[in-house]
C-alpha positions in Angstrom: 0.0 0.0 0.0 1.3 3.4 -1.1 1.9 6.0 1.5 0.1 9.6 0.8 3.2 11.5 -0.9 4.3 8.0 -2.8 0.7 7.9 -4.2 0.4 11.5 -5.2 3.7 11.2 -6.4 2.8 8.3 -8.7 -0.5 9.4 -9.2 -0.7 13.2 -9.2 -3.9 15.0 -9.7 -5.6 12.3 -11.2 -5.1 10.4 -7.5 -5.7 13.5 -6.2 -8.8 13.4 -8.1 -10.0 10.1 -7.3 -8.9 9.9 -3.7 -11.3 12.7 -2.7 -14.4 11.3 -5.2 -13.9 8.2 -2.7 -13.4 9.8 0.6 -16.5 12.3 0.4 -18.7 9.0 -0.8 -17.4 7.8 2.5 -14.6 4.9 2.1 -12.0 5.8 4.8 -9.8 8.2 3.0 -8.2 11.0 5.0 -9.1 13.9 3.4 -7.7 16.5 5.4 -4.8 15.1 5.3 -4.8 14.5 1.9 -5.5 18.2 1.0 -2.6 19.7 3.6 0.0 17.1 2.2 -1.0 18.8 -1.1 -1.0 22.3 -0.3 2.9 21.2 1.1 3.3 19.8 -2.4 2.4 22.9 -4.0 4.7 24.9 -1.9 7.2 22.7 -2.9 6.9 23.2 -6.7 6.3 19.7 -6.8 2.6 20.3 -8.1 0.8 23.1 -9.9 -1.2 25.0 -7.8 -4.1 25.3 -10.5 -4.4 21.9 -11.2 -4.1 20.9 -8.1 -6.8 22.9 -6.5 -8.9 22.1 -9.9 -8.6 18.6 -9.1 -9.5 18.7 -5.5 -12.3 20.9 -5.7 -13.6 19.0 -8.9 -13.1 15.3 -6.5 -14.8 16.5 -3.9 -17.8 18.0 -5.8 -18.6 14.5 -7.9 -18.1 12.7 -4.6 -20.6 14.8 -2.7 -22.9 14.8 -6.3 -22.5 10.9 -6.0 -24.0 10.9 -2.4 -26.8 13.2 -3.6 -27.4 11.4 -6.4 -27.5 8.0 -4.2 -29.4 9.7 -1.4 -32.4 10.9 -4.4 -32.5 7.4 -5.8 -31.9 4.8 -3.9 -32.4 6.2 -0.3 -33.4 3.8 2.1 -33.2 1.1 -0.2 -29.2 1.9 -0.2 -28.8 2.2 3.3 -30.3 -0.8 4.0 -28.4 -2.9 1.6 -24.8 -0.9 1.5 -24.8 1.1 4.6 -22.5 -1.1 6.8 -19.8 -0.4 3.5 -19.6 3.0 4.3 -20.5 3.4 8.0 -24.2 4.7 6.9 -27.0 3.5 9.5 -30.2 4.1 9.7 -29.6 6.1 13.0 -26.7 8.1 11.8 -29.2 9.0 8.9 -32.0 9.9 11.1 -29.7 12.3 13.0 -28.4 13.9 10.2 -31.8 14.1 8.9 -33.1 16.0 12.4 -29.9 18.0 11.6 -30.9 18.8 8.3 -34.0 19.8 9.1 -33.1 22.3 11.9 -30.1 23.8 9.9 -31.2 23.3 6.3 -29.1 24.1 3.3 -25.5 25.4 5.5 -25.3 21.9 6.9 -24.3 21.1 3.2 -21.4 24.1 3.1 -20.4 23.5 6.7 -21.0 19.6 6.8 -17.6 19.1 4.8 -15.9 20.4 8.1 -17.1 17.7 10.5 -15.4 14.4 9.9 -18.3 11.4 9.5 -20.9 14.2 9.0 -19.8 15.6 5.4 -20.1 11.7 3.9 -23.6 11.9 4.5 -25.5 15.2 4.5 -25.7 15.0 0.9 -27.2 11.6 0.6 -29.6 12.8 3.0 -30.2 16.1 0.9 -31.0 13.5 -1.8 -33.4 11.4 0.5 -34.8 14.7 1.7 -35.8 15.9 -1.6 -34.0 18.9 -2.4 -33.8 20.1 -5.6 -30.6 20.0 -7.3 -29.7 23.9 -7.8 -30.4 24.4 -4.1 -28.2 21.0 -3.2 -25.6 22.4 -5.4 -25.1 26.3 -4.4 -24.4 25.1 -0.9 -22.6 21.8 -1.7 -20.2 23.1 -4.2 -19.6 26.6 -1.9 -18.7 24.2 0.8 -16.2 22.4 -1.0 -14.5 25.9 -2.3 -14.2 27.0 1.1 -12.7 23.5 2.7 -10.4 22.9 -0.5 -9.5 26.2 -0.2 -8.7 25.9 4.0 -7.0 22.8 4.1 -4.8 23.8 0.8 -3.6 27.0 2.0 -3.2 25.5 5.1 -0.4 23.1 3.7 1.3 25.4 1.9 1.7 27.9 5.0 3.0 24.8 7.2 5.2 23.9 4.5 7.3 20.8 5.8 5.3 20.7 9.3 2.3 19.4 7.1 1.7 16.5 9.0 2.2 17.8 12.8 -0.5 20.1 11.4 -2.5 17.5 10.0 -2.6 15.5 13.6 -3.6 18.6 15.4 -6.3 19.2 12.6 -7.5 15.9 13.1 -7.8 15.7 16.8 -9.4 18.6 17.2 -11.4 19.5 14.4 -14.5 17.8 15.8 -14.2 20.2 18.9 -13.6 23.2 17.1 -16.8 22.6 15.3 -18.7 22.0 17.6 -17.6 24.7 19.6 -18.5 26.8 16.4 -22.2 25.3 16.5 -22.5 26.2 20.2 -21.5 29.8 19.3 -24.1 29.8 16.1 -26.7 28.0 18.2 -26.7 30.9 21.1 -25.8 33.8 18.5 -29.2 32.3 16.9 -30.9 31.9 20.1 -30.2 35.6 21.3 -31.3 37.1 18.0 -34.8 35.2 18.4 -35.0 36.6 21.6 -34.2 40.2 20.8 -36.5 40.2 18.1 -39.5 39.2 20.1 -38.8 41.7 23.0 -38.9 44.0 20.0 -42.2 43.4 19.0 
């Protein structure tokens, strides 16, 4: 098995490519990672910054499209029959779903920022019965902006890529949430300050 800078090295964008199409379905690809070894790479000359952000950015949009697509057509139906492939039950789904339903469309731009929630929230936008333009303005702004983070990120690190990468993935998850804590009371007080306003 090829470590990550062997297999970009062999493989370049088109792994690149791939890699992410398969991580965002949901196989157990470390996507992060991924994207700050390449942002090092691009720092190092070693790949084109255009093509390389091209092909990240166009990976992780047909993998998310894949898991709308999925979520639209097969739905429950896919769950039931491939879930345990891709770590996709029906209680995950139904909490994504609640999730979904509170925070609508941004869980699809944010989603790609909370490992074991951006695999899903498309399919779910799919099972949910969104419309594709609405699925895609949020979907595809999401993946700008985390391309775009972890990329820059990489090449600002430069050869402490994977220090950063550890730190990114161990606490990500609490970051996020943290974020979510702050949105959910920012939210909460803006309710509030409208009704005492009426």
């Amino acid at each position: 098995m090829h470590s990550l800078p062997e297999f970009l090295s062999q493989y370049g964008y088109t792994g690149l490519f791939g890699l992410l199409v398969l991580g965002i379905v949901g196989l157990p690809v470390p996507d992060e990672t991924l994207l700050v070894l390449t942002g090092y790479l691009i720092s190092q000359g070693r790949l084109h910054p255009v093509w390389a952000f091209v092909a990240a950015l166009g990976g992780s949009g047909c993998g998310i499209t894949i898991s709308y697509i999925l979520g639209r057509t097969l739905g429950h139906r896919f769950v039931h029959r491939y879930g345990k492939w891709v770590h996709l039950t029906d209680d995950r789904v139904e909490k994504i779903h609640r999730w979904f339903d509170r925070m609508g469309h941004w869980l699809l731009a944010v989603g790609y920022f909370i490992p074991g929630v951006r695999h899903f929230t498309a399919f779910v936008a799919g099972m949910s019965g969104l419309e594709y333009p609405g699925f895609a303005l949020f979907a595809y702004l999401g993946a700008l902006l985390w391309v775009s983070s972890f990329l820059a990120l990489g090449y600002f690190v430069g050869e402490k890529w994977e220090s950063a990468s550890e730190v990114v993935d161990r606490y990500l998850v609490v970051i996020c949430v943290a974020l979510a804590l702050a949105g959910g009371l920012f939210w909460w007080w803006r309710s509030r300050r409208r009704k005492q306003n009426r």
